[in-house]
C-alpha positions in Angstrom: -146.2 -144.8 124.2 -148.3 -143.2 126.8 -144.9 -141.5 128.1 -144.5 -140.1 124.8 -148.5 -139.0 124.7 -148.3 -137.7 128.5 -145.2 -135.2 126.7 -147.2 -133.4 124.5 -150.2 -133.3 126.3 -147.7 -131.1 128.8 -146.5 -129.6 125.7 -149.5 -128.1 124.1 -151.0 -126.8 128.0 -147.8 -125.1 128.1 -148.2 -123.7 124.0 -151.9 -123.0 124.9 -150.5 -120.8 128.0 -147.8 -119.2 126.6 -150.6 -118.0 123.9 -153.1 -116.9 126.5 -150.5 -114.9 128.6 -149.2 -112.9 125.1 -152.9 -112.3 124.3 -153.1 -110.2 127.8 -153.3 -106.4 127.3 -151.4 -105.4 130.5 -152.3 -101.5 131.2 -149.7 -99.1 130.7 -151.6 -96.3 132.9 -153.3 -96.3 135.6 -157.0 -95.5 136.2 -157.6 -91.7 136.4 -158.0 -90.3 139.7 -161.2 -88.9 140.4 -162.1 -85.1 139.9 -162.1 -83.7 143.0 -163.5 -79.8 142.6 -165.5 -77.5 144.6 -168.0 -74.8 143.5 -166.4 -71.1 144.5 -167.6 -67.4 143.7 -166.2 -64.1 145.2 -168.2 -61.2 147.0 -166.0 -57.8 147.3 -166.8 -56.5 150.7 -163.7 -55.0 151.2 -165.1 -51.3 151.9 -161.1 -50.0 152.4 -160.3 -50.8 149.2 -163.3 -50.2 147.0 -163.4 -51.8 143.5 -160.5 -54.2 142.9 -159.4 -57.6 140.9 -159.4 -61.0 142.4 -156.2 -63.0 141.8 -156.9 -66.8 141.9 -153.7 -68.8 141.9 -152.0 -65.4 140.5 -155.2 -65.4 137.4 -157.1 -62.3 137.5 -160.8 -64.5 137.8 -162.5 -60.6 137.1 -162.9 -56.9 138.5 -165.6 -56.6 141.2 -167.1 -53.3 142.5 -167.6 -52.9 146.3 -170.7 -55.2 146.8 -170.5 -56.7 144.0 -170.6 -60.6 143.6 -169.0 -62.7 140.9 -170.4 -65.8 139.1 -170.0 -69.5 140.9 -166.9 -71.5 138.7 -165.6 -75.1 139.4 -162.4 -75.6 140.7 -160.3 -78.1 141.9 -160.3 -78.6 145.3 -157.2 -78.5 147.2 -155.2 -75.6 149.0 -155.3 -72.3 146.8 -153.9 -68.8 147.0 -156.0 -65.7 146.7 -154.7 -62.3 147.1 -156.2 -58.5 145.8 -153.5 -56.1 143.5 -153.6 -53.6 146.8 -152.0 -55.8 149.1 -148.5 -57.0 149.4 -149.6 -60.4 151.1 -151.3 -63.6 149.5 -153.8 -65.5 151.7 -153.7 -69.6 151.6 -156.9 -70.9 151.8 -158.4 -74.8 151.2 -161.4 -75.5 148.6 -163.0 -78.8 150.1 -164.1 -81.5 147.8 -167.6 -80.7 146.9 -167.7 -77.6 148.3 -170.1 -74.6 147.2 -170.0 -71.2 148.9 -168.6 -68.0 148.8 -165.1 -66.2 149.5 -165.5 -62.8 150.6 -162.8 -59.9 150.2 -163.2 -58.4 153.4 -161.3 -55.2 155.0 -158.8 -55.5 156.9 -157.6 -53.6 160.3 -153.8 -54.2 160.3 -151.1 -54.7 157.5 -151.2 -58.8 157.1 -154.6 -59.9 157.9 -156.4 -62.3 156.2 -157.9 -60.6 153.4 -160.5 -63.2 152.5 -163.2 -65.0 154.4 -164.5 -68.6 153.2 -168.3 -69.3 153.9 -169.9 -72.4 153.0 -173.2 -72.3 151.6 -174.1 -76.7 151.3 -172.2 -79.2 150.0 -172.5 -80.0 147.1 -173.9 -83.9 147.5 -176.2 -82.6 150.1 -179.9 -83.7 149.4 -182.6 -81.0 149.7 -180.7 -78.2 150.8 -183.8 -76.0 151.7 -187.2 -77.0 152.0 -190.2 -76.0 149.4 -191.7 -74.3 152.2 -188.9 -72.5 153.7 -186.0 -69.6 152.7 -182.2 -70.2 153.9 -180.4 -66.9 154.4 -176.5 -66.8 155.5 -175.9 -63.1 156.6 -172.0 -62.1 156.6 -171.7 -59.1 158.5 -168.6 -57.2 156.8 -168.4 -54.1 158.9 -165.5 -53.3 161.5 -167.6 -52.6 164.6 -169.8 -55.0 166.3 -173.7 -55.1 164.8 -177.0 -56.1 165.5 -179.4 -58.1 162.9 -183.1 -58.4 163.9 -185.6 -59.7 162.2 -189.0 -58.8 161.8 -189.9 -57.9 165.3 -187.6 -60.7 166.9 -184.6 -60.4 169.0 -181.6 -58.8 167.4 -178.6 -61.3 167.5 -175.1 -59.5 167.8 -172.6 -60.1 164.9 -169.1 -59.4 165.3 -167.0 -58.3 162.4 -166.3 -61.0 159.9 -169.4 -63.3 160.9 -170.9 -65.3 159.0 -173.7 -66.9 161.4 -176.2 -68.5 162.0 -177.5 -69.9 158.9 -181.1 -69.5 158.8 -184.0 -71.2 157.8 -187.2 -69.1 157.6 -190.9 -70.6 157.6 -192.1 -68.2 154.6 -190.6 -65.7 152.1 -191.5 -62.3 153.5 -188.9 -61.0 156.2 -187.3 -57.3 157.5 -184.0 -57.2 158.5 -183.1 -54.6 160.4 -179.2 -53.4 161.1 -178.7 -51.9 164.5 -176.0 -49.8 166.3 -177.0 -49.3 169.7 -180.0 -48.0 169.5 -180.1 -46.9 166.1 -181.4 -48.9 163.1 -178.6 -48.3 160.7 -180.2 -49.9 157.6 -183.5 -52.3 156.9 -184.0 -54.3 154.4 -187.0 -56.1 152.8 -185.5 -58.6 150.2 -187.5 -60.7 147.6 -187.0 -64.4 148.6 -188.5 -67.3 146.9 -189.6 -70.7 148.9 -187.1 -73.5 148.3 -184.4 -71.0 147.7 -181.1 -70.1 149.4 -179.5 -66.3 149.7 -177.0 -64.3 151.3 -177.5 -60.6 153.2 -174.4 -58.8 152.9 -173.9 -56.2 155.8 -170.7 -54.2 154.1 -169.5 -50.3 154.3 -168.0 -48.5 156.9 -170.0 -47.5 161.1 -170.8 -44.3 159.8 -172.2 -46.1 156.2 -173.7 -49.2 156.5 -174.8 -50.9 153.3 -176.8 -54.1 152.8 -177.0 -56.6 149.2 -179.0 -59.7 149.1 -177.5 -62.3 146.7 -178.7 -65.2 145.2 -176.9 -68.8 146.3 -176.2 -71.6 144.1 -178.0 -74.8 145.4 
């Protein structure tokens, strides 16, 4: 008799677990991987082409005009291709996870240079990016010959062709830039910056035609 009870008892665990087990939803998918993207807009600087289209991953992403900036957009992150309608080669270039900045369309000296420059403006989990009190300015000097930026009556730093340094943080909002050859002041400029704001200078054009644009950055 208590054989006979000790059989069911094992039969009705194992009913009980077959039932539990069938009850399971097993997945079919796995989670979704997370959406990696960075924050991207384009600047055309490139003063030997003029006015051009952008080609993103072989899209047209819009026409700019030289010195003209287009809006920021969201894109994955991961290694891209850029190229311009004028020129035969496509650049490679990576968007980082959380990335925000700016690819420039820059000039270029010989047949296969790169024809875009990436600058990074913060990233995009970055906490406070710029002060109340202060302004953050990123000049990218775009001209072929080697320039001088001063500012106010500072020191002039020298920036080479496709710089894009330092990036500066300024204790109020009214400043002079001043764009020197030698010494000759090639352009000055007195730009509207707000505290708690970030912006770029543009130095673009040719030695004999230097041209300055202040752009607002995306924080």
């Amino acid at each position: 008799m208590k054989m006979r009870n000790f059989y069911a008892l094992l039969l009705s665990i194992l009913l009980v677990t077959i039932l539990a087990v069938s009850c399971v939803k097993i997945p079919t998918e796995g989670q979704p991987l997370p959406n990696f993207t960075g924050t991207v807009r384009f600047i055309n600087a490139a003063s030997d082409v003029g006015e051009t289209s952008v080609l993103f991953d072989g899209s047209s992403v819009g026409t700019l005009a030289l010195g003209q900036a287009g809006s920021y957009s969201t894109v994955k992150a991961g290694t891209h291709s850029f190229k311009i309608p004028a020129d035969q080669n496509t650049d490679t270039l990576f968007v980082d996870t959380d990335f925000v900045g700016t690819f420039f369309v820059v000039p270029v000296e010989n047949a296969g240079d790169a024809r875009f420059l990436k600058n990074r403006e913060h990233w995009a989990y970055a906490n406070k990016v710029v002060p109340d009190t202060m302004v953050h300015v990123c000049i990218a000097q775009m001209v072929p010959v080697d320039l001088k930026v001063g500012i106010d009556s500072g020191n002039a730093t020298t920036y080479s062709f496709k710089d894009t340094k330092p990036e500066l943080l300024l204790a109020s909002e009214s400043h002079t830039f001043y764009v020197i050859s030698g010494d000759d002041t090639l352009a000055t400029v007195t730009p509207s910056l707000t505290a708690g704001t970030s912006s770029t200078l543009l130095i673009y054009g040719t030695a004999d035609d230097v041209k300055t644009q202040v752009f607002d950055n995306k924080l």
